[in-house]
N, C-alpha and C positions, 0 to 999 in steps of 0.2 A: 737529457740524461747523459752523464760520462763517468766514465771509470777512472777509480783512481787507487793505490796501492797506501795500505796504512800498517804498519808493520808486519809488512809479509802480503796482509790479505788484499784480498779483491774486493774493492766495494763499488755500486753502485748507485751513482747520486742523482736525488730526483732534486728539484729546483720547488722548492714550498712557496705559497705567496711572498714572504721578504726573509727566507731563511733556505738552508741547504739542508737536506735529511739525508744522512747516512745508510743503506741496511747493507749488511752485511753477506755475503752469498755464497753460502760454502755448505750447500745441503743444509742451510738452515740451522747446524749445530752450535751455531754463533751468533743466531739472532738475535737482534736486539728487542727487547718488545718494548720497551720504554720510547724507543724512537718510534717505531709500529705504530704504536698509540697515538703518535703527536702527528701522523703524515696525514696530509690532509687529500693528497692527489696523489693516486696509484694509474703508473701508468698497465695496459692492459689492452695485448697486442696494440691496436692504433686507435686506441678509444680510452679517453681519462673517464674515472670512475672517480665522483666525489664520497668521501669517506668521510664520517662525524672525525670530528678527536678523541670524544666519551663515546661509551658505549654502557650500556646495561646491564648489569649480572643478573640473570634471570636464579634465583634460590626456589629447588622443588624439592619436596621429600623425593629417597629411593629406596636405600637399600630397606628399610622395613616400612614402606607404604604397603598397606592391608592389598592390592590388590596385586604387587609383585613388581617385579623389577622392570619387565616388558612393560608393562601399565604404567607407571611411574615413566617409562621411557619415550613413549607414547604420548602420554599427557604432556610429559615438558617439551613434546615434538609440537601440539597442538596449540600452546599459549605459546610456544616461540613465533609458531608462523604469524597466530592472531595479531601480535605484536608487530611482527615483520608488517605487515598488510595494515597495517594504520605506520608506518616510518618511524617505528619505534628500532632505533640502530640497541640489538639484544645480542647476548652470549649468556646461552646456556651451557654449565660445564656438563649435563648431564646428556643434554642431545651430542653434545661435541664427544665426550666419553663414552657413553654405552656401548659401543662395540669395541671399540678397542680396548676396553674391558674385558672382556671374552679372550680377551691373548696375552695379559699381564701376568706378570708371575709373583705378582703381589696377591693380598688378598682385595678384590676390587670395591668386597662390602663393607670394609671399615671406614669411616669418617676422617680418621688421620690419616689415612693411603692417600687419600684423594685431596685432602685438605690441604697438604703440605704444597698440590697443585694450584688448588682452584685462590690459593691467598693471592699468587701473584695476579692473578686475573681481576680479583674485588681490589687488590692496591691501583688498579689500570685505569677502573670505573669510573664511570660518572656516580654511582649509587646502585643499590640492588633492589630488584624487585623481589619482596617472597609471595608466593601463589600461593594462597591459601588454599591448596589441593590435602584430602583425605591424611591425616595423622604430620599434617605439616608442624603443629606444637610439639609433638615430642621428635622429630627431627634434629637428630645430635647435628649433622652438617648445618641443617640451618639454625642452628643458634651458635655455632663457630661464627657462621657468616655474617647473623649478625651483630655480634661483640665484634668484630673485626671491623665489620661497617661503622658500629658505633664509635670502637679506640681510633679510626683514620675519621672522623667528624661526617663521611658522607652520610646520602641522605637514606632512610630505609620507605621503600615503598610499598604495603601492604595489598596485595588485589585478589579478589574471589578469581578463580578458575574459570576461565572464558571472558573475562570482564579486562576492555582497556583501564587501567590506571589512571588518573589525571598526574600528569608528570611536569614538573616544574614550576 
């Protein structure tokens, strides 16, 4: 690791298998995720932590799943972990968001609040998983997610709720 100055800023560069990754460290308001995405070795304190390149977009209903927003929040907690616990590298924008939802001053129920986030996230992906959990068909976010999976060619993975996917 060494520090090096690129117009003004502070960056800190990790050394990738046959490339140099850049990020950026300035409270993160300048981060890059595109390079994020490609690092493959994070260093952490004195211990490297191997990281995929892709990663999963886990799509679940929320704001009008029949059993509410907590539940909906819950659930994508639940097949995030399932996922986690068989090495499936996932991001769910809904586990990542639900609370800090609670202090936006957006509205956090609309599908284009959150959408306008979670694209950058599905452009990052390996492909998305949708969890066929309670009212996942009429899910306005998930049929953004998946037009947007379909217009970027990735892949879409369909899986019942509790159930690993066969991926790849």
């Amino acid at each position: 690791m060494q520090k090096r100055k690129r117009q003004g800023k502070e960056l800190t560069v990790y050394k990738r298998f046959t490339s140099t990754v850049d990020l950026i460290h300035e409270d993160f308001d300048m981060f890059d995720y595109r390079t994020a995405a490609k690092l493959m070795r994070v260093k952490n304190n004195d211990n490297e932590l191997d990281i995929p390149e892709k990663f999963w977009y886990l799509a679940t209903p929320y704001s009008k799943y029949p059993l509410g927003i907590e539940q909906a929040y819950l659930d994508a907690a639940k097949m995030t972990a399932l996922l986690m616990e068989h090495k499936v590298f996932v991001f769910s924008p809904i586990v990542h968001t639900h609370t800090p939802a609670k202090y936006t001053t957006g509205n956090p129920l609309t599908s284009d609040y959150w959408f306008s986030l979670d694209e950058k996230y599905i452009m990052l992906s390996k492909g998305i998983i949708v969890c066929k959990m309670k009212g996942w068909e009429e899910s306005e976010g998930i049929k953004k997610e998946v037009e947007l999976a379909n217009k970027l060619k990735l892949p879409v993975i369909y899986a019942d709720y509790m159930v690993v996917p066969k991926l790849d």
